[in-house]
Steps between C-alpha positions, in 0.01 A plus 500: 500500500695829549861444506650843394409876533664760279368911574538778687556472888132713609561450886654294788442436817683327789356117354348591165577707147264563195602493234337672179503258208313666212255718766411166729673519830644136595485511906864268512559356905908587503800425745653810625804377303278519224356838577809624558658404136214617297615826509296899471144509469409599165799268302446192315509165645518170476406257713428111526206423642307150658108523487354339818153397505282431800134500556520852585750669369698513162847580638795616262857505676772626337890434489826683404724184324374109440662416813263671698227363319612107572547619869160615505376194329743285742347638802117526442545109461554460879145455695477808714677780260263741306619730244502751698716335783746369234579861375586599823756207507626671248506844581718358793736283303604469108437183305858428513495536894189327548618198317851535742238487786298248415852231376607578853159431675589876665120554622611805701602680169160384360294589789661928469159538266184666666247221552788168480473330814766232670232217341488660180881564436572147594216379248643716227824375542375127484345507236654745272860282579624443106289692397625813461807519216808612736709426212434782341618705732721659289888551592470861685322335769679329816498112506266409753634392796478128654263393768528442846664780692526731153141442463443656877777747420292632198225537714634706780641746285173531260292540862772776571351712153830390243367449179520091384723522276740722716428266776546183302874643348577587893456135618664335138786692543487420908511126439766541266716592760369348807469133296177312472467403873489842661259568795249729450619722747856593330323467085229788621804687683700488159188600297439809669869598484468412120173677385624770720856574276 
């Protein structure tokens, strides 16, 4: 199995980079995020990689940190999500915000990726539920916020193009002040005000 490329970045495209390890070109399967963080063409990279193998294809994907990776991993073990499909999951959201997602069984935030239906987001975030480590979170990120009206809170604002984590620090710092029994209504109010300042 392949599970790390170290060379010079040959090309990329909009899915894909090669990647020139001792004159072979690797064809790696990337999220934009990816893409994006690899840098000029013609530097050195490295890159972590996960060899699929079907009938009719040898498939290499390739990921920026190990957190992508067990994303990846985490979401090609749902029925209905390809490689393919789950690296345009996460071109759309970050492990870190994926894992948010999924803890909060937010299937609209899931369902922003080309090709992730209403069915699919709500089967992702089924079975992926404790799955996905939000514990590591890490301490820069907001707290996610509680369920109920939050959850639906979260929601509106990610449907209205914030960002999930600006979103989910809007609606924390919402029910902080409103309490835990606010109405929708008045929390998404107070969330727009907040991601606004």
């Amino acid at each position: 199995m392949i599970a790390r490329l170290s060379g010079i970045l040959a090309e990329t495209s909009a899915d894909t980079a090669i990647v020139d390890v001792g004159g072979v070109g690797y064809l790696v399967h990337a999220s934009g995020r990816t893409l994006e963080a690899l840098g000029p063409i013609g530097g050195e990279v490295q890159i972590l990689t996960e060899l699929q193998v079907r009938e009719d294809a040898w498939t290499l994907f390739g990921f920026g940190s190990p957190a992508e990776r067990d994303a990846f991993r985490s979401l090609t073990s749902v029925q209905g999500v390809g490689g393919r499909l789950a690296l345009a999951i996460l071109s759309v959201l970050s492990p870190d915000e994926l894992a948010r997602a999924v803890s909060q069984g937010d299937k609209a935030m899931i369902g922003r990726a080309n090709g992730v239906g209403p069915k699919l987001a709500a089967r992702i975030a089924n079975e992926l539920q404790g799955k996905l480590g939000v514990a590591g979170l890490g301490a820069s990120l907001a707290p996610a916020p509680r369920a109920g009206a939050a959850a639906d809170a979260l929601s509106a604002l990610a449907n209205l193009g914030f960002k999930p984590a600006e979103a989910s620090a809007a609606v924390n710092a919402a029910q902080d002040e409103l309490g835990a029994d606010a109405g929708l209504d008045a929390l998404v109010r107070l969330a727009l005000r907040k991601a606004g300042k």
